[in-house]
N, CA, C and O atoms as a MOPAC input file, in Angstrom:
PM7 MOZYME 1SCF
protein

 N    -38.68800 1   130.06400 1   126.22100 1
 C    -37.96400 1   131.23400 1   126.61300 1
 C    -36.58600 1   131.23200 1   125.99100 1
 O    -35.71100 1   130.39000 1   125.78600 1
 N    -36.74300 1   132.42800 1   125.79400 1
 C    -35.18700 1   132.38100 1   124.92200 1
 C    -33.94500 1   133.04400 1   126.16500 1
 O    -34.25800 1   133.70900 1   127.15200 1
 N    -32.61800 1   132.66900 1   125.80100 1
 C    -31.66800 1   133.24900 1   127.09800 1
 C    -30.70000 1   134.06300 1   126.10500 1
 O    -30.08500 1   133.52400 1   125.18400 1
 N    -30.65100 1   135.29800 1   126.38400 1
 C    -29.56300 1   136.00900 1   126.11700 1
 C    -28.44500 1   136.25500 1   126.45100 1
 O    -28.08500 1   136.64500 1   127.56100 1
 N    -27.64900 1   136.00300 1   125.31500 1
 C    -25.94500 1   135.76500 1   125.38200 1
 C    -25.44600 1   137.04900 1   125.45700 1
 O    -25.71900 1   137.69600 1   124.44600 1
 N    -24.77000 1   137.69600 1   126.34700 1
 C    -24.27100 1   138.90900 1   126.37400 1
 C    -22.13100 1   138.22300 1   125.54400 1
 O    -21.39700 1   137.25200 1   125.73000 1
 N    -22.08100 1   139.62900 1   124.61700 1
 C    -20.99200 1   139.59000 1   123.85800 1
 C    -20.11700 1   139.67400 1   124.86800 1
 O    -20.57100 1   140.44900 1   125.71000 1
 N    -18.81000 1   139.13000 1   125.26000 1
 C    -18.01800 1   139.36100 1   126.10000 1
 C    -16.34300 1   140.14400 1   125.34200 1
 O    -15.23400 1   139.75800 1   125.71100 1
 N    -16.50000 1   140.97400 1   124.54500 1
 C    -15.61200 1   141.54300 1   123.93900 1
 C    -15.06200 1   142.44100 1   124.39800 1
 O    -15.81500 1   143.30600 1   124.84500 1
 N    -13.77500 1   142.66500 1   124.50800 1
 C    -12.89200 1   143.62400 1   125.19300 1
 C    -12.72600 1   143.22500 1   126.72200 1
 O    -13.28100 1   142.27100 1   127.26700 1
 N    -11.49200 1   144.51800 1   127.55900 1
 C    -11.79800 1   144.08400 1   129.06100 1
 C    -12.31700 1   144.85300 1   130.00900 1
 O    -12.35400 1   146.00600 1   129.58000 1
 N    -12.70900 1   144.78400 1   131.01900 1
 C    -13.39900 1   145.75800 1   131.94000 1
 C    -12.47800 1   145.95300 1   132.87700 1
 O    -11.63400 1   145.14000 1   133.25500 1
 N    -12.66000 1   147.09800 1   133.26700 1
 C    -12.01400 1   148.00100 1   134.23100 1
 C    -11.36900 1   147.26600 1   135.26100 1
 O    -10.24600 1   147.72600 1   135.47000 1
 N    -11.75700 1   145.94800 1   136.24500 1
 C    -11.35800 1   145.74700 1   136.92100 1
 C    -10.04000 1   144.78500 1   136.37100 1
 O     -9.23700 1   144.44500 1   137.24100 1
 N     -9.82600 1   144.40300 1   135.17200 1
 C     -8.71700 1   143.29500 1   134.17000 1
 C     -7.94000 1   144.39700 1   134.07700 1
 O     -7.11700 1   144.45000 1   134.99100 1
 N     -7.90000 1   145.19000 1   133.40400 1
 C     -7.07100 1   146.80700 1   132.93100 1
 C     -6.27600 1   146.56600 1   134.14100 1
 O     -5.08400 1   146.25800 1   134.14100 1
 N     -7.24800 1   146.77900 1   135.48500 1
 C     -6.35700 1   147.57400 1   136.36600 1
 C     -5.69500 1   146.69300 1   136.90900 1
 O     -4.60300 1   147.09000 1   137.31600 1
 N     -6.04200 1   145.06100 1   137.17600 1
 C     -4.74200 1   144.46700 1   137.43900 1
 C     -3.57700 1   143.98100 1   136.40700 1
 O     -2.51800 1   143.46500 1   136.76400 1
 N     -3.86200 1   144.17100 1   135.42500 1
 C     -2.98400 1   144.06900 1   134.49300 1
 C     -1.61900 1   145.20600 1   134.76600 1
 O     -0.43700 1   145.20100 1   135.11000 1
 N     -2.50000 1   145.95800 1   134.42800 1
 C     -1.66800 1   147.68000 1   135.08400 1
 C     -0.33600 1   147.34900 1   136.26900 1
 O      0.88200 1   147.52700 1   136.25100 1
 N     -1.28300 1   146.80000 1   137.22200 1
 C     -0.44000 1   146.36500 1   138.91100 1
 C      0.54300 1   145.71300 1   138.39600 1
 O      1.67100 1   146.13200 1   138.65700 1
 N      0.39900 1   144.49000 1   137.50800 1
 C      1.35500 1   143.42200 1   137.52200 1
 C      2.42100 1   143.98200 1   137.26200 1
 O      3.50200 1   143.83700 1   137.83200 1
 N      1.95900 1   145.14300 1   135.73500 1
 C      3.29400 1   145.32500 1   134.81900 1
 C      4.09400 1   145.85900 1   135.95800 1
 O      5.15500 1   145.32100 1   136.27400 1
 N      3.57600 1   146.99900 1   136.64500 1
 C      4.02100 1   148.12700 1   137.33300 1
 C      5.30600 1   147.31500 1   138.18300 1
 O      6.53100 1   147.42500 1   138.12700 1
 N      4.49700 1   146.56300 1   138.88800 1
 C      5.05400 1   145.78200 1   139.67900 1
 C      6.49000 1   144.83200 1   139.56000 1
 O      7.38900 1   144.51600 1   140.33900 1
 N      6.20700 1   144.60700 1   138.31900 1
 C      7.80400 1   143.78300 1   137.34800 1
 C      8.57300 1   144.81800 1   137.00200 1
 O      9.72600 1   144.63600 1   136.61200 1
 N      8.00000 1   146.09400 1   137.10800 1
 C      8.98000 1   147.22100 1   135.96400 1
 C      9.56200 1   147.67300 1   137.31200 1
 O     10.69800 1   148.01600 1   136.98400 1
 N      9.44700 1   147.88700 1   138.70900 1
 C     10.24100 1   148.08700 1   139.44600 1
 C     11.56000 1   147.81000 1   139.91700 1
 O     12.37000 1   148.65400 1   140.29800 1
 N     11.78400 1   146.13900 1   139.85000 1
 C     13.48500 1   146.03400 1   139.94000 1
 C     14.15500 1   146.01700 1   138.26000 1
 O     15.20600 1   145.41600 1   138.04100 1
 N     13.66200 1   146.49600 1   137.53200 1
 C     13.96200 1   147.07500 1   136.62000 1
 C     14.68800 1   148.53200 1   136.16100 1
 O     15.61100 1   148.82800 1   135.40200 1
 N     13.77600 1   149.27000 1   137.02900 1
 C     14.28500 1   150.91900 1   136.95700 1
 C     15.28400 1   151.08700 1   138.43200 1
 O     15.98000 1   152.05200 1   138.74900 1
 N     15.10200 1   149.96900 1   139.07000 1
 C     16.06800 1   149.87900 1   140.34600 1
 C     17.38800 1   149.63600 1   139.58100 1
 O     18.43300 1   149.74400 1   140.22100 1
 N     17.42800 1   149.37100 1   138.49300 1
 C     18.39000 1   148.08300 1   137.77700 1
 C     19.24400 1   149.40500 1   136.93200 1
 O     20.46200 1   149.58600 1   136.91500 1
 N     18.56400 1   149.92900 1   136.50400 1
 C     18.91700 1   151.60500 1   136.12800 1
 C     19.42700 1   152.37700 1   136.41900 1
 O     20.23300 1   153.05400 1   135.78200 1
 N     19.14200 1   152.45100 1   137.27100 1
 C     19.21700 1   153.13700 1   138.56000 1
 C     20.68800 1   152.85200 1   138.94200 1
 O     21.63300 1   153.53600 1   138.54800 1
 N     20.77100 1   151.92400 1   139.63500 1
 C     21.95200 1   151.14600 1   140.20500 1
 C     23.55700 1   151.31600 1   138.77000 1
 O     24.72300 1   151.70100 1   138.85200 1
 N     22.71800 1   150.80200 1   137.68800 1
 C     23.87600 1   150.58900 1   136.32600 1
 C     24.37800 1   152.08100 1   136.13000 1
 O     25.60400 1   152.18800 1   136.16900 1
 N     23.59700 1   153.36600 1   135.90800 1
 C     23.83700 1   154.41200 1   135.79100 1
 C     25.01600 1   154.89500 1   137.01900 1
 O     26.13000 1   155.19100 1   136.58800 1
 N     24.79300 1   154.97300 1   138.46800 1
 C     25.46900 1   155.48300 1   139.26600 1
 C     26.94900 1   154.46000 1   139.30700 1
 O     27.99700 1   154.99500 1   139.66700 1
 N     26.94300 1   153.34500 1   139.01200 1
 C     28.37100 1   152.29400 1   138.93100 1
 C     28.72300 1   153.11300 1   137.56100 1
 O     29.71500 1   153.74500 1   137.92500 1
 N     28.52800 1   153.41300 1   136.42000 1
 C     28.66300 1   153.87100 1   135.18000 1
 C     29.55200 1   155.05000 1   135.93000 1
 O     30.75200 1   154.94300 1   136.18100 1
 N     28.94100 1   155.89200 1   136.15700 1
 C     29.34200 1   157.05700 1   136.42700 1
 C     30.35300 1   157.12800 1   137.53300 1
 O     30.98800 1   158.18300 1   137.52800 1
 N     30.73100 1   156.09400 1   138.68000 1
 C     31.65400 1   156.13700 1   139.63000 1
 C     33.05000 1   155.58800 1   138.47400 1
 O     34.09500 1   156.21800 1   138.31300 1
 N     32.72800 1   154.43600 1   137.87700 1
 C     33.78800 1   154.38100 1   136.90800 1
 C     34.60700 1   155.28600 1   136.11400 1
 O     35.78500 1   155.27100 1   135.75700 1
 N     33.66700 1   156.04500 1   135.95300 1
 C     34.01900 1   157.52900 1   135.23000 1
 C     34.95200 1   158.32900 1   135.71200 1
 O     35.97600 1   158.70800 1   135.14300 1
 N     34.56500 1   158.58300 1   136.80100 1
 C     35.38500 1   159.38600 1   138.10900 1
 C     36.77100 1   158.73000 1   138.44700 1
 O     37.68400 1   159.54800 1   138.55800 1
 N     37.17700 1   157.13000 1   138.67100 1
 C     37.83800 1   156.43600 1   138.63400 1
 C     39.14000 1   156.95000 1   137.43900 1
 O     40.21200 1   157.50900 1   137.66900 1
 N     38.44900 1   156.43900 1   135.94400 1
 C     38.92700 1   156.53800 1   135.29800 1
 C     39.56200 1   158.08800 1   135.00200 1
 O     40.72100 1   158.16800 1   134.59800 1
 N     39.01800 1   158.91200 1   135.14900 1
 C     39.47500 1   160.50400 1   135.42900 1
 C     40.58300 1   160.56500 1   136.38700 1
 O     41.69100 1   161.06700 1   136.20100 1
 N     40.19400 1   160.06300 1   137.29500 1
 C     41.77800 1   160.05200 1   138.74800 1
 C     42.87200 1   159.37200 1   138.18500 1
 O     44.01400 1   159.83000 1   138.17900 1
 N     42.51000 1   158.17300 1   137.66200 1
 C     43.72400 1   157.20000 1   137.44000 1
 C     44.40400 1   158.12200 1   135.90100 1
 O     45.63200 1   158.10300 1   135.82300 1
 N     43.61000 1   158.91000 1   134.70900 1
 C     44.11500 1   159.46700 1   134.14800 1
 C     45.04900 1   160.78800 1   134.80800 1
 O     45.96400 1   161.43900 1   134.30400 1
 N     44.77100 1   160.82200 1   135.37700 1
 C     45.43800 1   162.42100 1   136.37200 1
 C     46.78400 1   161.81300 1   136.90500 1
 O     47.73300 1   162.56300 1   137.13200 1
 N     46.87500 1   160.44800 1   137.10900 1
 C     47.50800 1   160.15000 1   137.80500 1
 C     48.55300 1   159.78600 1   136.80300 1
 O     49.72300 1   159.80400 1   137.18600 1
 N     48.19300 1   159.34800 1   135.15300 1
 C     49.06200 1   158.98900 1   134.71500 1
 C     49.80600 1   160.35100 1   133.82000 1
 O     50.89500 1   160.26200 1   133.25300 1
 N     48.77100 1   161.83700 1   133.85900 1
 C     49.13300 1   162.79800 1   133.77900 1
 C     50.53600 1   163.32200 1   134.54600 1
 O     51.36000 1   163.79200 1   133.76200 1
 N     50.89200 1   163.31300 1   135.83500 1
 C     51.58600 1   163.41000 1   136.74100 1
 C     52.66200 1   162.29900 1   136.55900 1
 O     53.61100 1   162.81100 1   135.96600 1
 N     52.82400 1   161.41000 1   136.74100 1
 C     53.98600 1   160.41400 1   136.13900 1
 C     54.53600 1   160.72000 1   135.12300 1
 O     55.63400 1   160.23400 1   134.85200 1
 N     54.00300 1   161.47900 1   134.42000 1
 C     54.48500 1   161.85100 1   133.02000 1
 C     55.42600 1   163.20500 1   133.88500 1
 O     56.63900 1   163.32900 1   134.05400 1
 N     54.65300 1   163.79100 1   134.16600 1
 C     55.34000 1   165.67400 1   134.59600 1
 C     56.75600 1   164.68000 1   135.35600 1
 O     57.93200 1   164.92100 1   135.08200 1
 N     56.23200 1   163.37400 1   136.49500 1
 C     57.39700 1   163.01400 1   137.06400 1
 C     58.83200 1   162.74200 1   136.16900 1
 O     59.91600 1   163.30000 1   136.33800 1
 N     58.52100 1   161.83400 1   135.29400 1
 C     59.40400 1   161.47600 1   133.92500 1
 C     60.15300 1   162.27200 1   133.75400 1
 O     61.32800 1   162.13300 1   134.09300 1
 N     59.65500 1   163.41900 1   133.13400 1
 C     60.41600 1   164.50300 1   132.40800 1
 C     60.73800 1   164.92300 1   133.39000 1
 O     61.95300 1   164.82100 1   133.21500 1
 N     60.59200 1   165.54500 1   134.81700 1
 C     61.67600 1   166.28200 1   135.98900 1
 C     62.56600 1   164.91100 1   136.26300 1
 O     63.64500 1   165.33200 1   135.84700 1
 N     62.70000 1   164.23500 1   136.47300 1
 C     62.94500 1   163.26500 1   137.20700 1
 C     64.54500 1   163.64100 1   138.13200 1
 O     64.97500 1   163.14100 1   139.17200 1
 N     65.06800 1   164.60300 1   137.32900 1
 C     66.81800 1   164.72100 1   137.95900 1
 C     66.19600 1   165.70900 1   139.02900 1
 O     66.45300 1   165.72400 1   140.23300 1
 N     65.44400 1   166.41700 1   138.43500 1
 C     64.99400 1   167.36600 1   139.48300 1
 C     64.54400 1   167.10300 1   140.78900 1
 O     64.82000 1   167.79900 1   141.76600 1
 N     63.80900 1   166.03000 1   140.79400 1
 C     62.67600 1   165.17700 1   141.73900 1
 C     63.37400 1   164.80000 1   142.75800 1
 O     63.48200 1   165.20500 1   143.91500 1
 N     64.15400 1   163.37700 1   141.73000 1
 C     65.09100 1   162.26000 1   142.86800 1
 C     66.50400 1   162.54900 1   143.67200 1
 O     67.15500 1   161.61100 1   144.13300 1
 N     66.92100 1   163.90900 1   143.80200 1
 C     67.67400 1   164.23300 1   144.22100 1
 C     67.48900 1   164.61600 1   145.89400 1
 O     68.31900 1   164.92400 1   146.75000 1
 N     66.01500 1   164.44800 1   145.93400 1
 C     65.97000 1   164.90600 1   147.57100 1
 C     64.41500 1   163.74600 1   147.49800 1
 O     63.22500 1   164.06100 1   147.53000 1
 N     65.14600 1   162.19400 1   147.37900 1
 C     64.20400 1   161.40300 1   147.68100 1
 C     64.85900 1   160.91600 1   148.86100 1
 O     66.07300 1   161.02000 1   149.03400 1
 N     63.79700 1   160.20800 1   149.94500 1
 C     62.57700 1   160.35100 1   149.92400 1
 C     61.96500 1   161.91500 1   149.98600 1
 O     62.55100 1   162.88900 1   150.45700 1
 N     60.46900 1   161.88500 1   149.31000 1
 C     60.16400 1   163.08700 1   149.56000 1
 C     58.26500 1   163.14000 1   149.22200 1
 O     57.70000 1   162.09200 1   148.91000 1
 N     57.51400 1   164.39100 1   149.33300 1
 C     56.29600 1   164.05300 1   149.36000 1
 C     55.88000 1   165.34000 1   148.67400 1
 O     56.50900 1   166.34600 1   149.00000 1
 N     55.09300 1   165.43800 1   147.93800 1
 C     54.83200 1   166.87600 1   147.14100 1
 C     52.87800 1   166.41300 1   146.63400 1
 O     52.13700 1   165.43100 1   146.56900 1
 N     52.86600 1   167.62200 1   146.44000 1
 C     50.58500 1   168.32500 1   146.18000 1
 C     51.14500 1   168.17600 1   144.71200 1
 O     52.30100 1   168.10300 1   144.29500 1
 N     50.09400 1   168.16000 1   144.16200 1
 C     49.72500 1   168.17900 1   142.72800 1
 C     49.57900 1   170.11200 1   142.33100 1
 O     49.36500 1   170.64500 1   141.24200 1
 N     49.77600 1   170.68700 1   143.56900 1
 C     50.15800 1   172.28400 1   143.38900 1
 C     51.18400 1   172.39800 1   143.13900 1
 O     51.47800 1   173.11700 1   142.18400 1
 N     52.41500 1   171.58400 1   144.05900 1
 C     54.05200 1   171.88600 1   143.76500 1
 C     54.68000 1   171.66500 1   142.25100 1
 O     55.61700 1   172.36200 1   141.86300 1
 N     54.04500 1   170.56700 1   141.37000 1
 C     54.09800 1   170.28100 1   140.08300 1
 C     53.57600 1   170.89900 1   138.97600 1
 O     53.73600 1   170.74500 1   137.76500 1
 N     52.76300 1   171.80200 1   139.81800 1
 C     51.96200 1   172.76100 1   138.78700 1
 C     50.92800 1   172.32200 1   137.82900 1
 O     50.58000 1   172.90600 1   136.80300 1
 N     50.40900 1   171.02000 1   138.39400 1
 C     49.62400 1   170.00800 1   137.66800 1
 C     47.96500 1   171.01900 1   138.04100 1
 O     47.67100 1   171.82600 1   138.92300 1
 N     47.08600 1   170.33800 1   136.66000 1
 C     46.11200 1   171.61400 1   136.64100 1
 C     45.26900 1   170.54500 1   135.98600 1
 O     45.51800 1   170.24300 1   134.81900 1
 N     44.17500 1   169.87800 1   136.72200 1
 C     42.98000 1   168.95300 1   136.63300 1
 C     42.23700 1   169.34000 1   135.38900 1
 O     42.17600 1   170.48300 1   134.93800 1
 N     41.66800 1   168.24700 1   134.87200 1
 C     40.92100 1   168.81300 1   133.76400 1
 C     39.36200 1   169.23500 1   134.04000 1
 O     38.59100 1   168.80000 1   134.89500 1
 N     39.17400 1   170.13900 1   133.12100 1
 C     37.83900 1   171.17300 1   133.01200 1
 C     36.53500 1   169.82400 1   133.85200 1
 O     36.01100 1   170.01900 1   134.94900 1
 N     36.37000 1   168.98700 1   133.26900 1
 C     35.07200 1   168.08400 1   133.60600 1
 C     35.97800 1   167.52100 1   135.38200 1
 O     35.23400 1   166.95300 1   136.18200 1
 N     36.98000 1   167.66500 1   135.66600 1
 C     36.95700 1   166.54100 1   136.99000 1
 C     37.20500 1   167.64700 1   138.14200 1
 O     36.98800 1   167.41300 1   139.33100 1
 N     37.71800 1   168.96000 1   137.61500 1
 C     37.71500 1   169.86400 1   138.42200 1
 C     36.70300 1   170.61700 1   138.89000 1
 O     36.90800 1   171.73500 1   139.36200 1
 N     35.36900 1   170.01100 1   138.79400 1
 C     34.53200 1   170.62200 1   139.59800 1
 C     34.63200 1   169.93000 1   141.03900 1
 O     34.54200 1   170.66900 1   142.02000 1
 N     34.76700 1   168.89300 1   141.17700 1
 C     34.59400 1   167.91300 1   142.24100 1
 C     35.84200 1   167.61200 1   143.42700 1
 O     36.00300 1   166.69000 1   144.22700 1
 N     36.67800 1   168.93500 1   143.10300 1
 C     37.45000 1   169.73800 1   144.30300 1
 C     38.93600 1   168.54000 1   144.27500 1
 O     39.58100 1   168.25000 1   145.28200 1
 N     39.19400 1   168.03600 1   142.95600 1
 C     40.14400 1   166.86200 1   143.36000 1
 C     41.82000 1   167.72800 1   143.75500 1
 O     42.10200 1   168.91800 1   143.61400 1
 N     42.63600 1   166.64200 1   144.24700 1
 C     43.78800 1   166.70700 1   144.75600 1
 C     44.50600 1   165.63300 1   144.45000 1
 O     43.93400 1   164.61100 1   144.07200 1
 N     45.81800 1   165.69700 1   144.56100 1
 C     46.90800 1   164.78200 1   144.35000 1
 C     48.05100 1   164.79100 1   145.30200 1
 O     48.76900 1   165.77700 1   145.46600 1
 N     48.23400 1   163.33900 1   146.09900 1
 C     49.61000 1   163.57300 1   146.94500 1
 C     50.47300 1   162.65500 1   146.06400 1
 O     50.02300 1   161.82600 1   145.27500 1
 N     52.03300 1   162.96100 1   146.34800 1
 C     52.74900 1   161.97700 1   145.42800 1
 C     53.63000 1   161.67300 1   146.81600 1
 O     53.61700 1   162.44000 1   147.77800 1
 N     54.48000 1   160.29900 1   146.75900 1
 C     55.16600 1   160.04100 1   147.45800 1
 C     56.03900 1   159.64400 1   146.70400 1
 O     55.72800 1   158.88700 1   145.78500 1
 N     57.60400 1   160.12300 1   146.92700 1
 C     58.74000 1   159.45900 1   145.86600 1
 C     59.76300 1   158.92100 1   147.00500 1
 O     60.29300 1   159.65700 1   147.83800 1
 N     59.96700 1   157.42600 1   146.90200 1
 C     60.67000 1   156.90400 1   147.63900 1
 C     61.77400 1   155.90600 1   146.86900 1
 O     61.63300 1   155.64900 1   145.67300 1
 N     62.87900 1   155.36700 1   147.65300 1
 C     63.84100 1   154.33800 1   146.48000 1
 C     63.22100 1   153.44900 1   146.96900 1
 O     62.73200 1   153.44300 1   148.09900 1
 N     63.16300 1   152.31100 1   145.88200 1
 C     62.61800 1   151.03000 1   145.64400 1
 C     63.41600 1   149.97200 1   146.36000 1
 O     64.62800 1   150.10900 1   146.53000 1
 N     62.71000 1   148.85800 1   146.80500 1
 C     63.91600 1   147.91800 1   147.25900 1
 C     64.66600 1   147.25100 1   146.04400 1
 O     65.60600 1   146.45900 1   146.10700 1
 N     64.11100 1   147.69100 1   145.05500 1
 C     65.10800 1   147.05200 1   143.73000 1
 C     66.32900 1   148.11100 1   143.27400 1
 O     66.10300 1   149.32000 1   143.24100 1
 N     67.69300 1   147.53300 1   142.91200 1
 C     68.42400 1   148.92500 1   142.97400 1
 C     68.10100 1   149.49200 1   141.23200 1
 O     67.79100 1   148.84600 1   140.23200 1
 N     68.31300 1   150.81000 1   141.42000 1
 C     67.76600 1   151.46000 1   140.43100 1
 C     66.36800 1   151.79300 1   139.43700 1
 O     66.17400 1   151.95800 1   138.23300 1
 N     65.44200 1   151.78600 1   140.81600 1
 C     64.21400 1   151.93700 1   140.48000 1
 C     63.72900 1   153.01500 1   141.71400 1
 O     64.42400 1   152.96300 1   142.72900 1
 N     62.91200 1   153.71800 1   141.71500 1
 C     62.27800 1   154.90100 1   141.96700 1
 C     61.20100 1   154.13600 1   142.44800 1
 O     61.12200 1   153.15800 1   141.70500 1
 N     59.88900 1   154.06300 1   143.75800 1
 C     59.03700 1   154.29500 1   143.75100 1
 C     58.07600 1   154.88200 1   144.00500 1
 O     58.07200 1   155.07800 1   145.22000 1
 N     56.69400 1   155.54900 1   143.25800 1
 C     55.94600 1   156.30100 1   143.20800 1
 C     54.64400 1   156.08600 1   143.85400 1
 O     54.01600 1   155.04300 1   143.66800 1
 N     54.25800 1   156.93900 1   144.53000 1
 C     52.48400 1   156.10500 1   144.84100 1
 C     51.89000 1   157.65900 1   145.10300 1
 O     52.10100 1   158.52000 1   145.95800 1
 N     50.91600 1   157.54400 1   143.74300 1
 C     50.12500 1   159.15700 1   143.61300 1
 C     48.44700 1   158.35400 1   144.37800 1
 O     47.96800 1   157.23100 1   144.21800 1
 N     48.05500 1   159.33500 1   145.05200 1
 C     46.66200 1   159.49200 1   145.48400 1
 C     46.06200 1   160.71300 1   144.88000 1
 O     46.56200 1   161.83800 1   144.87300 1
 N     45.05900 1   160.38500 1   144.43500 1
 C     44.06900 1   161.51400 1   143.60100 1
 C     43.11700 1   161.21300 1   144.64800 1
 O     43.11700 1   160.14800 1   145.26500 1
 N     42.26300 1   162.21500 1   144.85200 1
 C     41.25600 1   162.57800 1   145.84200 1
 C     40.37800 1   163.26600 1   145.79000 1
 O     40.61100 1   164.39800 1   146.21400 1
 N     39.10300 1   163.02700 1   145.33000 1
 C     37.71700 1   164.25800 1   145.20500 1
 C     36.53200 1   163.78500 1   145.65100 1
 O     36.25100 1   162.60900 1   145.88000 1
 N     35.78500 1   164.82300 1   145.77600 1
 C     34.53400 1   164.83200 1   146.22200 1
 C     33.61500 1   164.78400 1   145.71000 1
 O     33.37600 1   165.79100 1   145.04300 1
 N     32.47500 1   163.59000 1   145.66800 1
 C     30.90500 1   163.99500 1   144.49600 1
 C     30.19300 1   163.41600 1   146.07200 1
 O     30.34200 1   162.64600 1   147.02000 1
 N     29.23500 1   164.59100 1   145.39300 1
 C     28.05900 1   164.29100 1   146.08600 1
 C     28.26400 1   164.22300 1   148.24000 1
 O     27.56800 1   163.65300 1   149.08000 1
 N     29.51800 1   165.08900 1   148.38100 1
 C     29.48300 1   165.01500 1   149.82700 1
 C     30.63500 1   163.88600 1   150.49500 1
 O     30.89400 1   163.79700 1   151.69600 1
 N     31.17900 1   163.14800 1   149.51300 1
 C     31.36100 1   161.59600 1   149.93900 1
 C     32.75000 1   162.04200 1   149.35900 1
 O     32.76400 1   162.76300 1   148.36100 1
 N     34.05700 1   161.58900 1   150.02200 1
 C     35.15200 1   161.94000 1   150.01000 1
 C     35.87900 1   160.68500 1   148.73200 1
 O     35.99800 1   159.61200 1   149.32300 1
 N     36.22200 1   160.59400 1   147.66600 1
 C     37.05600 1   158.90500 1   147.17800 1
 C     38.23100 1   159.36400 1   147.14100 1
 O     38.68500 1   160.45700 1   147.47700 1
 N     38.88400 1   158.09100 1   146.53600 1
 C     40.41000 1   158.37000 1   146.33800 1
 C     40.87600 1   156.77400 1   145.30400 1
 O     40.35700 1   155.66100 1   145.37900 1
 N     42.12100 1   157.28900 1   144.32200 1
 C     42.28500 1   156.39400 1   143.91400 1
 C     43.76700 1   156.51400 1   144.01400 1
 O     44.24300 1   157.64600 1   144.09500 1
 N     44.79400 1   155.14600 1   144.01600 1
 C     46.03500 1   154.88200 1   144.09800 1
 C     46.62700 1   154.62800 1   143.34300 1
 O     45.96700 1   153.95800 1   142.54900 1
 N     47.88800 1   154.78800 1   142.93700 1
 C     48.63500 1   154.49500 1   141.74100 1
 C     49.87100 1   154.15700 1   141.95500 1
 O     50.84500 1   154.90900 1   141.97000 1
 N     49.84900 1   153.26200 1   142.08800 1
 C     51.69700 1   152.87700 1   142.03500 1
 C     52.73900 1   152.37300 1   141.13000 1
 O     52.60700 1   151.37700 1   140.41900 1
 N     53.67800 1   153.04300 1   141.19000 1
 C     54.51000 1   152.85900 1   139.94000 1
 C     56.03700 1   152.56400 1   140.45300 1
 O     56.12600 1   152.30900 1   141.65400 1
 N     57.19000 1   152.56600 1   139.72900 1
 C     58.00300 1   152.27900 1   139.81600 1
 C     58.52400 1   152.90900 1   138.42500 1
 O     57.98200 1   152.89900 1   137.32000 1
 N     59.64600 1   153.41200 1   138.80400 1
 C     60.25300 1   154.36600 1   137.92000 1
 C     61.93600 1   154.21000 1   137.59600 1
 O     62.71900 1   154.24600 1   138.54500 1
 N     62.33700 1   154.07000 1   136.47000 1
 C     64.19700 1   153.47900 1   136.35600 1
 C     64.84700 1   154.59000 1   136.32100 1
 O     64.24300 1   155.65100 1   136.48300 1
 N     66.10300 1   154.55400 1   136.12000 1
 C     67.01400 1   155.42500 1   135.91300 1
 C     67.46800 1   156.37300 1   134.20200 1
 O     68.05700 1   157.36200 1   133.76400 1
 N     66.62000 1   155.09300 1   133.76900 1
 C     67.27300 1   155.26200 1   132.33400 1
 C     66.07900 1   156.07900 1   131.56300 1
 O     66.02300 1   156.25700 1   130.34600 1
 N     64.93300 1   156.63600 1   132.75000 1
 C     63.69300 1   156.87400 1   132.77800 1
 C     62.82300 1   156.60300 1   131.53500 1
 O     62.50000 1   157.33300 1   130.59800 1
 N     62.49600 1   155.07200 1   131.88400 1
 C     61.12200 1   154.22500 1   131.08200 1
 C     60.71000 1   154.14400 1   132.55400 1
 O     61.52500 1   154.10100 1   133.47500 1
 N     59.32500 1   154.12500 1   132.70900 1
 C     58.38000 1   153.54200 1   133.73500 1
 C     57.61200 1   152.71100 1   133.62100 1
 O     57.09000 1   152.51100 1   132.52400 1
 N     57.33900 1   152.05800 1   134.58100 1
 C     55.84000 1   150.88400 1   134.87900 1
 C     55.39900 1   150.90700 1   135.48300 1
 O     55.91100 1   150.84200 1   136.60100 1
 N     54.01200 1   151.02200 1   135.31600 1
 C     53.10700 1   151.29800 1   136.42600 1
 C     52.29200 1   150.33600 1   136.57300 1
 O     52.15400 1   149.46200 1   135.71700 1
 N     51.51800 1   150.37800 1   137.89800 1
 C     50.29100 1   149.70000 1   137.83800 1
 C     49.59500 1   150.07900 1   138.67200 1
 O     50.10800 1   150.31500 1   139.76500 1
 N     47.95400 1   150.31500 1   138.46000 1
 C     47.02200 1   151.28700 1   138.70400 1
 C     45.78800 1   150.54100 1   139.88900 1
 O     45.26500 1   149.46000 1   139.61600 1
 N     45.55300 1   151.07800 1   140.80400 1
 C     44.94600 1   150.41400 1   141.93700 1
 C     44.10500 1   151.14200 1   142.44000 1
 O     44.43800 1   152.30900 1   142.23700 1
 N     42.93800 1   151.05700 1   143.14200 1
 C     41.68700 1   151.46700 1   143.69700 1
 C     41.81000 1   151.71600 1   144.95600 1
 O     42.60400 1   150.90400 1   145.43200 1
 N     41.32400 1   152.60800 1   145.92300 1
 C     41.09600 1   152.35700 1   147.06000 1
 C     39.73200 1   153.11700 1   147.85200 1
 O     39.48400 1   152.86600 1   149.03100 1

């Protein structure tokens, strides 16, 4: 009697389909991974937009400055400055408070702008504090909150 060898070439349906599972299965904290990198990407973004706004406004401060520090302490909107958000960050309803106070160092100014908008329902805000001279050069340094 002879025994026949069946060819075992290629895979059958039930190999495919766990093959299929495994990948599927590894490619998930993967697109989680995506997922996650994209929305940090994009909060940075927003960040970086506020803290630019903010260094927008230090600037408008600079150039008023006789105007400003004459009735410091004092607190003013990013309306009173006539400051005007740019096209991409002004959808997301932002705002600016400034606080101008004297420094405990003599002849320094200090500044602390809050930018403030809304994505997605969820209120942020970023801080900026600076310090400002007489001889008006500034230094700043830029902070999260």
């Amino acid at each position: 009697m002879r025994t026949v060898q069946k060819s075992s070439s290629g895979f059958n349906f039930i190999e495919v389909l766990i093959i299929v599972t495994i990948v599927a299965i590894a490619l998930i904290p993967l697109i989680n991974l995506f997922i996650t990198s994209f929305r940090m990407n994009r909060a940075g973004y927003y960040y970086l937009q506020a803290n630019l706004c903010a260094q927008d406004i230090l600037q408008i401060i600079n150039e008023r400055k006789l105007q400003l520090f004459d009735n410091v302490p004092a607190s003013l909107s990013s309306d009173s400055l006539n400051y005007k958000f740019s096209n991409t960050f002004s959808k997301y309803n932002p705002s600016a408070f400034i606080s101008l106070s004297e420094s405990d160092l003599p002849g320094l100014f200090q500044i602390d702008i809050i930018v403030n908008w809304i994505e997605r329902g969820k209120k942020h805000s970023s801080t900026t504090h600076a310090l400002i001279a007489e001889n008006s050069s500034y230094l700043f340094s830029l902070g999260k909150k």
